[in-house]
C-alpha positions in Angstrom: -2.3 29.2 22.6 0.9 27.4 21.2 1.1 27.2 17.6 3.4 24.6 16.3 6.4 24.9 13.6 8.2 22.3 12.4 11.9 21.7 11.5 11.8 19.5 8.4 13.3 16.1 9.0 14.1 13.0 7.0 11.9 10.4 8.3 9.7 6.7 6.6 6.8 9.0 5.1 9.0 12.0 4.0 11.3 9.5 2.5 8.8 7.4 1.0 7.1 9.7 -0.4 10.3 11.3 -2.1 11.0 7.9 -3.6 7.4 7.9 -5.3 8.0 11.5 -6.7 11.4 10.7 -7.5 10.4 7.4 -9.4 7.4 9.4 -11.3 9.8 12.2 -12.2 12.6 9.4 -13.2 9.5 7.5 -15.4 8.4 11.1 -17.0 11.6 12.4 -18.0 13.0 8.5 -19.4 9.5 7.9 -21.1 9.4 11.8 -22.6 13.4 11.4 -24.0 13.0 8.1 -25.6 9.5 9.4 -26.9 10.9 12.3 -28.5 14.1 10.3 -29.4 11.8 7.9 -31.6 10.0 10.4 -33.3 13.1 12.3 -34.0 14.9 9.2 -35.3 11.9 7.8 -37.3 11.6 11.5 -38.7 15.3 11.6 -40.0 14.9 8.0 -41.2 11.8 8.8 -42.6 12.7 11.8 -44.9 15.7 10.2 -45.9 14.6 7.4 -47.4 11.6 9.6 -48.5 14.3 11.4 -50.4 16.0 8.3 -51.9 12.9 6.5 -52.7 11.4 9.7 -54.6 15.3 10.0 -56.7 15.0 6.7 -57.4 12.0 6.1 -58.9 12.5 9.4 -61.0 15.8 8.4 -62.4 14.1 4.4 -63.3 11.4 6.2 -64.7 13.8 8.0 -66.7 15.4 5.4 -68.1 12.9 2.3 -68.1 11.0 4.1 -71.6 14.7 3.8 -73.8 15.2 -0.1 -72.9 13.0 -2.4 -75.1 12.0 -6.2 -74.2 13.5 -8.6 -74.4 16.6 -7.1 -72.9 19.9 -8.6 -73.2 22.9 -7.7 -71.0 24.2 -4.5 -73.1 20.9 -3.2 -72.6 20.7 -3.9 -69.0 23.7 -2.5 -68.4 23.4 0.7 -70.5 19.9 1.0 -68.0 21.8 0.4 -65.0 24.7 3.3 -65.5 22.0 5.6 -65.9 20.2 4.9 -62.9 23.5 5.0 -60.3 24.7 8.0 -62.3 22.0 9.7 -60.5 23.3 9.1 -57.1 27.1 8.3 -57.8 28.0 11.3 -55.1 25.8 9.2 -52.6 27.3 5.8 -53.3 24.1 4.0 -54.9 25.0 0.6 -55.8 22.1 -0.9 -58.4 21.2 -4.1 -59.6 19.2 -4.6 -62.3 17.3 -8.1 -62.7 15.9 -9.5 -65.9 14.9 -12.9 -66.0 18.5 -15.2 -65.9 20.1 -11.5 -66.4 21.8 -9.7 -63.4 23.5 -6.9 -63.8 25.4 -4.6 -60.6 26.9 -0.8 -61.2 29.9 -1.9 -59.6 32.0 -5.3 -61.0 31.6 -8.2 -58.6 29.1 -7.2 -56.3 27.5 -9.6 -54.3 24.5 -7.4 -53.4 24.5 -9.1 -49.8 22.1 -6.6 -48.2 19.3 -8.0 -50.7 17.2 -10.2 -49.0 15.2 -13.3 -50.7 12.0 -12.0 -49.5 12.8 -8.7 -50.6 13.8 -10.0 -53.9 10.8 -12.2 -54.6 8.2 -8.9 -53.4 10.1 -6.5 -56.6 9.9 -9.3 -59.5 6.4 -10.7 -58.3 4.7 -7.2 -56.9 4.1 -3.8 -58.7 5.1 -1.5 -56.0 7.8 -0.6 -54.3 9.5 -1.9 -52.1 12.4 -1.2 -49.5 14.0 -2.3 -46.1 16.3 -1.3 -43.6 19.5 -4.0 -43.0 21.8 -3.5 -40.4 25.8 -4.6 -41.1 28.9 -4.6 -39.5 29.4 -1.0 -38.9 26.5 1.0 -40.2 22.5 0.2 -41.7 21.4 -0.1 -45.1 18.9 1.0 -47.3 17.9 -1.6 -49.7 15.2 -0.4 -52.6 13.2 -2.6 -55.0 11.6 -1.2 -57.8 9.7 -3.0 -60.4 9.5 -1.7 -63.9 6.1 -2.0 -65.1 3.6 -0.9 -67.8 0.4 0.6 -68.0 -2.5 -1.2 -69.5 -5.4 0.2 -71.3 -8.7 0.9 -69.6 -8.6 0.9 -65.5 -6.2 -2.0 -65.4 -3.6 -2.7 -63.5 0.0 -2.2 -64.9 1.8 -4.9 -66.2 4.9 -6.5 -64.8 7.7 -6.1 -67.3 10.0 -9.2 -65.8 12.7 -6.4 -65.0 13.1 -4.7 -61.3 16.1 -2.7 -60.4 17.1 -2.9 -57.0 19.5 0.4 -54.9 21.2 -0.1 -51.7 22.3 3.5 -49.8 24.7 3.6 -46.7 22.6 5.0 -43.3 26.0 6.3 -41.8 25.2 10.2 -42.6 21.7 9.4 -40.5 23.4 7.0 -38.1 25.4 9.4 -37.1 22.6 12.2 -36.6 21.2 9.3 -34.5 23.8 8.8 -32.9 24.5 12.9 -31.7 20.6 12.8 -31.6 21.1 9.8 -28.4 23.9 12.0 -26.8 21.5 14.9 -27.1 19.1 13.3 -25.1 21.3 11.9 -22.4 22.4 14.9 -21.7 19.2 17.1 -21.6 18.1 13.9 -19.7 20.4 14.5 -16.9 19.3 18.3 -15.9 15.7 17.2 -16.3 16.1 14.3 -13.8 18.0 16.7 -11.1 14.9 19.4 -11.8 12.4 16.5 -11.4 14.2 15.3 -8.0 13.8 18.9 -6.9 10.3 19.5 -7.6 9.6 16.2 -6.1 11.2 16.8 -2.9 9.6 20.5 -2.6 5.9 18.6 -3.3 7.0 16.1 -0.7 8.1 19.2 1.5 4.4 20.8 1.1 2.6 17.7 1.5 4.8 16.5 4.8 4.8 20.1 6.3 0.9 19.7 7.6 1.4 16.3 8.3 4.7 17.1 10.9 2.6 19.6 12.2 0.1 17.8 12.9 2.4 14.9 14.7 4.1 17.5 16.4 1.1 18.9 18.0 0.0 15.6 19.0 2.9 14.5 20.7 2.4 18.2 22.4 -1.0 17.3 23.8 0.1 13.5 25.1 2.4 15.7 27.4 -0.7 17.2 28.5 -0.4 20.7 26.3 -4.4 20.7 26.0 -3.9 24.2 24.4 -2.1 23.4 21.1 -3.5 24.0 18.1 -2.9 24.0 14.0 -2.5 27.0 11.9 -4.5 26.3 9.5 -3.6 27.8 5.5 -5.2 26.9 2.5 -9.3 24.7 1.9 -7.7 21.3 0.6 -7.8 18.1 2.5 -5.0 18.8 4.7 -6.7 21.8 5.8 -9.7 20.1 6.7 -7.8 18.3 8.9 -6.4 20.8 11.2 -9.4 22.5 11.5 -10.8 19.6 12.8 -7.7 18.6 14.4 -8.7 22.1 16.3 -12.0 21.6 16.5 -11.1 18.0 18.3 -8.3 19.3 20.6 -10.7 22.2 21.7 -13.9 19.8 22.6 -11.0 17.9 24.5 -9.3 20.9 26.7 -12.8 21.0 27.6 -13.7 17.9 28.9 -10.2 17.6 30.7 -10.6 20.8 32.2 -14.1 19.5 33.8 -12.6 16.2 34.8 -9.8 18.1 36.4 -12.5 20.0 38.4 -14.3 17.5 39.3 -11.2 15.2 40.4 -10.3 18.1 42.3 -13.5 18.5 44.0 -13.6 15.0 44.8 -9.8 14.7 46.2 -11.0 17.8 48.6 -14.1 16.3 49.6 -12.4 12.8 50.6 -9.1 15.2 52.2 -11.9 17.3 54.2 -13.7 14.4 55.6 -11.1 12.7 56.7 -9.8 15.6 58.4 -13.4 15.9 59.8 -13.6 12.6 61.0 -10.0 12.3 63.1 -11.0 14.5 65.9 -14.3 12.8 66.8 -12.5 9.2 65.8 -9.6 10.5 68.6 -12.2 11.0 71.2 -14.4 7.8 70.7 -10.9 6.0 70.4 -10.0 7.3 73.7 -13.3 6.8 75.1 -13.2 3.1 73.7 -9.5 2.7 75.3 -11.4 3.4 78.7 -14.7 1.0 78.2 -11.9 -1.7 77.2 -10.6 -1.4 80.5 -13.8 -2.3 82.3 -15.2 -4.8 79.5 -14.3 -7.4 82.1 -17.0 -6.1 84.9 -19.3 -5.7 82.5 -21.9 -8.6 81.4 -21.1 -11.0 79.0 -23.1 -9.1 76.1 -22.2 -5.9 76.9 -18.8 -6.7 77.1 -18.7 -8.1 73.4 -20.4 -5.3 72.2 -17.7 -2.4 73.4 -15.0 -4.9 71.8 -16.6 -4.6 68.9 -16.8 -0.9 69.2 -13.6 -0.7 69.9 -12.2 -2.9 66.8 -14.7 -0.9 64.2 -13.4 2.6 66.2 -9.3 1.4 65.3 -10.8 0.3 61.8 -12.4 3.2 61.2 -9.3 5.5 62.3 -6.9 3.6 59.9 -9.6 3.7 57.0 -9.3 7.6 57.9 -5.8 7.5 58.0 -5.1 5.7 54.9 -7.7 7.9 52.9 -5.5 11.2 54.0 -2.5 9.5 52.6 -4.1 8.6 49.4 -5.7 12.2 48.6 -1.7 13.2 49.1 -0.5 11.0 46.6 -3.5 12.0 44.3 -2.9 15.8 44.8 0.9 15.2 44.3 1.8 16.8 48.3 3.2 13.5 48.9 7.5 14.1 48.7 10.4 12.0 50.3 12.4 12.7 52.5 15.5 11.3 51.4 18.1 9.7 53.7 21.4 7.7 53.7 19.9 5.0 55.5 20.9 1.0 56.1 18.2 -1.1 54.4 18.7 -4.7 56.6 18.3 -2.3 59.6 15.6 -0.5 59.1 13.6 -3.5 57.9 14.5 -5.1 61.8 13.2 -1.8 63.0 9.8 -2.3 61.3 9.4 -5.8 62.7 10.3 -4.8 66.2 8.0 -1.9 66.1 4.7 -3.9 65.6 6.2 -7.4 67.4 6.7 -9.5 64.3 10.5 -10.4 64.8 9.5 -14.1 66.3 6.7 -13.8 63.8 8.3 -13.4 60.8 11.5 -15.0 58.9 14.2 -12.9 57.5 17.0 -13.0 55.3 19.0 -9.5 55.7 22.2 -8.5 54.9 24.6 -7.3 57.5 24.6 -4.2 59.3 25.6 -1.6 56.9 26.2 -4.1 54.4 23.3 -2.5 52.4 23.0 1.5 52.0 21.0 3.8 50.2 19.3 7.0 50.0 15.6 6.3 50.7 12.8 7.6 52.9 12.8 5.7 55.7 9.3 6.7 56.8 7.7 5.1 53.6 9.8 2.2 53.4 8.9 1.1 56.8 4.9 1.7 55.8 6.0 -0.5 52.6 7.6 -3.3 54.7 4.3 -3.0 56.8 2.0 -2.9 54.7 3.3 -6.1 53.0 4.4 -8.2 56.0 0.6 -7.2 57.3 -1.1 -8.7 54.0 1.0 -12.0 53.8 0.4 -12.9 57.9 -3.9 -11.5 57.5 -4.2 -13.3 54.0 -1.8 -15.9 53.6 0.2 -18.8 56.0 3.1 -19.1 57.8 5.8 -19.5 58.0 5.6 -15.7 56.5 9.7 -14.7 55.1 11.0 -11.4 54.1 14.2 -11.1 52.3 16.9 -8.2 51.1 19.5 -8.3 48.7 21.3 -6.3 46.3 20.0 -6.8 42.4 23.5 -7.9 40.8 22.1 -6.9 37.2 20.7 -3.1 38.1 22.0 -2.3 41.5 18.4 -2.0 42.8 17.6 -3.2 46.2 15.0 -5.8 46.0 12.7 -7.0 49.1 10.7 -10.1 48.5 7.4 -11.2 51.1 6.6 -14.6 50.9 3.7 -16.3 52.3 2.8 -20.2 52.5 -0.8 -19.8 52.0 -2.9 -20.9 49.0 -1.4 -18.2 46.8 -3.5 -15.2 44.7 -6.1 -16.7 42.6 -4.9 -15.5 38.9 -7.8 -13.7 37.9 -6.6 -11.4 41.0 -3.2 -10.9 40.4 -4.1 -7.7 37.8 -5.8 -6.0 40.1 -4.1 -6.4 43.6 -2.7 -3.1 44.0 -6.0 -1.2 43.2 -7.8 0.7 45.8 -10.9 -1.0 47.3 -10.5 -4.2 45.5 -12.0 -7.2 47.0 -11.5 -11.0 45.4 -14.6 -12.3 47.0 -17.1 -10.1 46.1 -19.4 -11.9 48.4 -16.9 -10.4 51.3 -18.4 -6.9 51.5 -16.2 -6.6 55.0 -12.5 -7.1 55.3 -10.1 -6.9 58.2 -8.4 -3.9 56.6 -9.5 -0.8 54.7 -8.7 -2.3 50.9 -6.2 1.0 50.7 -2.7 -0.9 51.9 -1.5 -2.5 48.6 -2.6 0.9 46.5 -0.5 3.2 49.4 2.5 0.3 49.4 2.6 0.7 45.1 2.1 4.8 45.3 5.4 4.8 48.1 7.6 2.2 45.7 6.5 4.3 42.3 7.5 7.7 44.2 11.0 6.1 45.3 10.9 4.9 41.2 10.8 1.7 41.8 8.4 -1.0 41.0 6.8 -3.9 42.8 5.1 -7.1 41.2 2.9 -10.0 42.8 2.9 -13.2 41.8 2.5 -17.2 43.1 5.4 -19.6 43.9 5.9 -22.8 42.2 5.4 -24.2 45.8 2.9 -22.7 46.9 2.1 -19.5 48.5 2.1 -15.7 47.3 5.6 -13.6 47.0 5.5 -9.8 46.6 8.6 -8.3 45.1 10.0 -4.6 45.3 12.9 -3.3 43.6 14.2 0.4 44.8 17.0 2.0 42.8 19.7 3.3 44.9 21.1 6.8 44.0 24.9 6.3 43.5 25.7 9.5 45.8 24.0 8.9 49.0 24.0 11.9 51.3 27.1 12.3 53.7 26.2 11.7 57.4 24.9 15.3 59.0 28.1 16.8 60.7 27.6 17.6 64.5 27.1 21.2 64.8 28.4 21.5 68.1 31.6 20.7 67.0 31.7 22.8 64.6 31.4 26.1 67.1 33.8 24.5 69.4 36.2 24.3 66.8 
């Protein structure tokens, strides 16, 4: 038994399916660097102002206990040295607020970053308070502080009117950020190429039993009954070959029997036909000589050797035509292929069964129209047709040849002016046997002639079609490829030795 191996190729599923891995891949990796990138940055954000927060509130608390109430400016500016001396290498700015009082460690500063909301929380609230501003170039850290006092007993503190507020440049942590984000991107990069890779080898495994699969398939469609999966693994995909096996085996069997029992049946129908033509030739010959003397016979017994004698003829082509078909079902039926002029041997097939008054033609010229053919066949085509149009339709009955100026085919059309082919017919004209009027359970002919006529156009590779005219009547068209190298004309051998 064949088993099947694949060659990977790019195709919809494979691709597809790469997309999807790709995409998840793409998702993970993005979602797991800006995850890791916001807990990174909110960590280093976090501990820094952690850190300023906690100096801050140590050097106010520091300070706050050697500045009584009510404060005047000397005061508050004595209480705001102290506090930015505590962070004068990492550029604190303070202000220090006190009812209509506002003092800044540096001269003129407009304490921008300080928002109203942020403002009102520090003199109102008694906790801290702090928020992040961005600015031109780099963020802020703004911290409010109110300075308060406790109370006795479990109340809360009381608010002293005076909050000091701290602003601290972000750049050190903006830039950490910053080399933090161009980390990332490039870790991000390696990651996405790995995650491409891993999704095309999934894709690769998930794909390979599906190929195979296709692949073996397509083998049995050619008629490769004996192909089956390797099967690996117990998942789902294994499950399928095996029954993929199990299917294809259950199959080779049943197409093995039908092939026996075709066979059996083509032998039986070749055997009794051969079995029938020597007693048909003697009762046809025997019939041939009561025809003869029909006419001094009585009236009755005259009629009934006629009768004899049409069934006998009947009978032999029936035979005749059953031989022909067990051929073309065992495949023994070959051309013999000829460079032969169409338009003439067409006139030969009238002339042989005295149709040429009978029948209209339209033919080319003498060898006007060549091809390789098998002139036996195409004269039981012509036949066959011509036969079927004159039994079954009207005259005047026409048959035509001309040369297909899209293909290069030969085409012969037989047309008919008779009520035409009823269209539930028309499917089934060229199968063996078939009858229109099922009522009709005898016919002039043996119901094999359009089934031989469509076997002899299909082994030349051509095709044949039937259809009604607009006007009325039946047409049967054929269309017959011509070889473009016919076969030189023999060369006469006795020429040859003389020369």
């Amino acid at each position: 038994m064949s088993r099947i191996r694949l060659i990977p190729r790019l195709g919809g599923l494979r691709v597809r399916l790469v997309i999807a891995f790709t995409l998840v891949a793409v998702a993970g990796t993005l979602t797991s660097g800006a995850l890791t990138f916001r807990e990174a940055r909110t960590g280093v954000l976090q501990q820094s102002q952690d850190t300023v927060v906690t100096q801050f509130r140590e050097r106010v608390n520091g300070a706050a206990p050697a500045i009584r109430l009510p404060a005047d400016r000397a005061d508050l500016e004595w209480f705001t040295d102290e506090v930015a001396k505590a962070g004068h290498s990492e550029g604190w700015r303070v202000l220090t607020v006190y009812r209509n009082l506002r003092v800044t460690s540096r001269p003129d500063d407009a304490f921008t970053e300080l928002t109203p909301e942020l403002r009102e929380a520090a003199l109102t609230g008694s906790a801290t308070v702090f928020q992040r501003v961005p600015t031109k170039d780099t963020s802020v850290l703004v911290v409010g502080l109110p300075v308060t006092y406790a109370r006795s007993g479990d109340g809360p503190p009381r608010h002293s009117g005076l909050a000091v507020f701290l602003t601290v440049s972000q750049s050190d942590e903006d830039a950490y950020v910053n080399a933090l984000v161009a980390a990332v991107q490039r870790a991000t990069l390696p990651a996405l190429g790995l995650a491409v890779l891993l999704a095309l080898l999934a894709a690769r495994g998930v794909l390979r039993p599906v190929r195979e699969l296709r692949r073996a398939a397509r083998s049995m469609a050619e008629g490769r009954f004996d192909t089956r999966l390797a099967v690996h693994g117990s998942d789902e995909l294994a499950d399928l070959s095996r029954t993929f096996n199990e299917t294809a085996t259950a199959l080779d069997r049943s197409v093995a029997e039908l092939r026996r029992m075709e066979a059996r049946a083509r032998h039986f129908a070749s055997d009794v036909s051969h079995e029938l033509r020597t007693p048909l030739a003697a009762m046809a010959a025997v019939t041939d000589v009561l025809d003869e003397d029909a006419g001094a016979l009585d009236p009755d017994t005259a009629t009934a050797v006629r009768l004899i004698s049409q069934e006998t003829l009947k009978l032999a082509r029936l035979v005749d035509d059953l031989m022909e078909i067990s051929r073309f079902d065992a495949g023994a039926a070959e051309l013999q292929w000829d460079d032969i002029d169409l338009a003439e041997s067409l006139r030969r097939t009238l002339s042989a069964r005295g149709w040429t008054e009978t029948v209209e033609t339209e033919l080319p010229p003498p060898d006007a129209l060549r091809g390789r053919a098998d002139a036996r066949r195409l004269d039981v085509v012509v036949a066959n047709l011509v036969a079927n149009a004159l039994r079954h339709g009207a005259r005047p009955v026409r048959l035509r040849l001309r040369l297909s100026a899209s293909d290069g085919r030969a085409v012969i059309e037989v047309t008919d002016s008779g009520p035409g082919i009823p269209d539930d017919v028309l499917p089934h004209v060229f199968e063996r046997f078939y009858k229109s009027d099922t009522a009709r359970t005898r016919t002039e002919g043996s119901g094999l002639g359009l089934a031989i006529t469509a076997e002899n156009v299909q082994l030349h590779g051509g095709t044949i079609r039937a259809a009604n005219r607009p006007g009325g009547g039946a047409v049967f068209t054929v269309e017959i490829p011509l070889p473009a190298d016919p076969i030189p004309p023999p060369r006469d051998r006795r020429s040859e030795s003389r020369s």
